[in-house]
N, C-alpha and C positions, 0 to 999 in steps of 0.2 A: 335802322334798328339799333336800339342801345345794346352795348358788347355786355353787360350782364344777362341779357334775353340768349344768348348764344352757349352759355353755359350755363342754365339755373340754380343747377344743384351745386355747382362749385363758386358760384356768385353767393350764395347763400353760408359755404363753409366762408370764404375772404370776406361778409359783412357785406357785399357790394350790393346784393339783391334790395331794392326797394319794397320789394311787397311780401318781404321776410317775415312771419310774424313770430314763429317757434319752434324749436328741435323737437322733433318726436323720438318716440324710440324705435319706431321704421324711418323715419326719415323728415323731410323740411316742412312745414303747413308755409303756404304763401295764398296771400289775398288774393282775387285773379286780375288779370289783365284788365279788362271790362267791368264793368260792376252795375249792369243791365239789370241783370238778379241780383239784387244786394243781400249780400254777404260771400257771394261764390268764391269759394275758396280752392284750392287743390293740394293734394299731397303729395309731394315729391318721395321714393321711393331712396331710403340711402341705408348703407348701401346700394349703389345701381344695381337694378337685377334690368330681364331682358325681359319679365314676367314672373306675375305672382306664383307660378308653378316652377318656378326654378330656386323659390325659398323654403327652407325647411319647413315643416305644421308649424312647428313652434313661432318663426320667423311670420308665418301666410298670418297666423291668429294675430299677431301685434301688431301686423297692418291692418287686418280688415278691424281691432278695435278703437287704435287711432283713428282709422277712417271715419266708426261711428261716433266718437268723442269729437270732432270738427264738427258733424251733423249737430249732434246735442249742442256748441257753442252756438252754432249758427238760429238752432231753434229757440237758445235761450235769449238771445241779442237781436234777432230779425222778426220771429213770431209768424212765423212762415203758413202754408196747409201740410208742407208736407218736404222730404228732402230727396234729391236723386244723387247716386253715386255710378258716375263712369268712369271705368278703369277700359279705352282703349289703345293705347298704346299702338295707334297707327303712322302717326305723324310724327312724335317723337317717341323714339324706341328704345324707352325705358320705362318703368314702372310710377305711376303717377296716376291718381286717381281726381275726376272730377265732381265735385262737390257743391251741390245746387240745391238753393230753393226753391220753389215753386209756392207761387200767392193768387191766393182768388182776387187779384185785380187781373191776371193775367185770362186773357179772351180762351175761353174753351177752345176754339179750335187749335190753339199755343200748350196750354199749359195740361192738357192732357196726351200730349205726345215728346218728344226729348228739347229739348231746348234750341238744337241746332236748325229744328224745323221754323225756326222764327226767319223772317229774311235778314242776309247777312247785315246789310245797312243799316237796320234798326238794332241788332246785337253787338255790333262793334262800332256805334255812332262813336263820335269824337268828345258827345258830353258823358259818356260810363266811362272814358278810359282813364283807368287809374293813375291819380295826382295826390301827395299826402293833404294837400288843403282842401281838395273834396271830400275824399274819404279818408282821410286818415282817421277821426274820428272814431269812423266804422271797425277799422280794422284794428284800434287799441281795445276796443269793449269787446271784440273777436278773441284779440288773443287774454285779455285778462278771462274770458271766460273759460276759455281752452283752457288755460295756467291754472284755475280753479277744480275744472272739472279733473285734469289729469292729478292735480294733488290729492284730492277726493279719492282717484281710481286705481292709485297706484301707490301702495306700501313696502319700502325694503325693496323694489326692482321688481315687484309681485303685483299681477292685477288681485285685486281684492275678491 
């Protein structure tokens, strides 16, 4: 495993992260590991919290809007059916939400239950994992549109 998977969020403050795309005002967007679902992104929570209820309202609201501000990138750049947001926090134990499309090429009995129900070999094959000369394309029209939408959404430090 590459020593920036070992820290992401601090990978992402030292520049080291690969699938870095932009600072939020909760915290880091990175492209994901895989890119099964293309455009899957995640948001890294920074501040580290232990969970979205150990942030202030004010603090929960500007995550769950960057959260929805990835979705909108994603739907503007993918053209998706639809988007799913999980924020488990089982594996690693800090706040970070996941960020998926879902597309009607995908077989009904897949794409109308979480993503994880896929088998694991087919979601983490060796041709979705993330290389800038595959996707990197992907994830510059990601983040220009992210950059887009948050200047749109965001005046003087103020959502609009």
């Amino acid at each position: 495993m590459e020593n920036w998977k070992n820290d992401r969020i601090g990978s992402c403050e030292r520049g080291e992260n690969p699938t870095f795309m932009v600072k939020m005002k909760s915290g880091f967007v990175v492209i994901g590991d895989y890119q099964f679902l293309p455009g899957y992104c995640v948001l890294l929570g920074f501040p580290k919290a232990s969970s979205l209820n150990e942030l202030s309202l004010k603090a929960r609201m500007q995550y769950l809007i960057d959260m929805t501000l990835i979705g909108d990138a994603i739907i503007k750049v993918c053209n998706p059916l639809r988007i799913n947001y999980s924020t488990l926090m089982n594996l690693d134990n800090y706040l970070h939400t996941h960020i998926e499309a879902r597309y009607d090429w995908e077989l009904d009995e897949y794409r109308r239950r979480p993503s994880y129900f896929y088998p694991r070999k087919q979601r983490f094959g060796d041709e979705y994992e993330y290389n800038e000369q595959k996707y990197g394309e992907l994830k510059e029209k990601l983040t220009k549109a992210l950059t887009t939408l948050m200047n749109e959404t965001y005046e003087g430090g103020n959502v609009i």
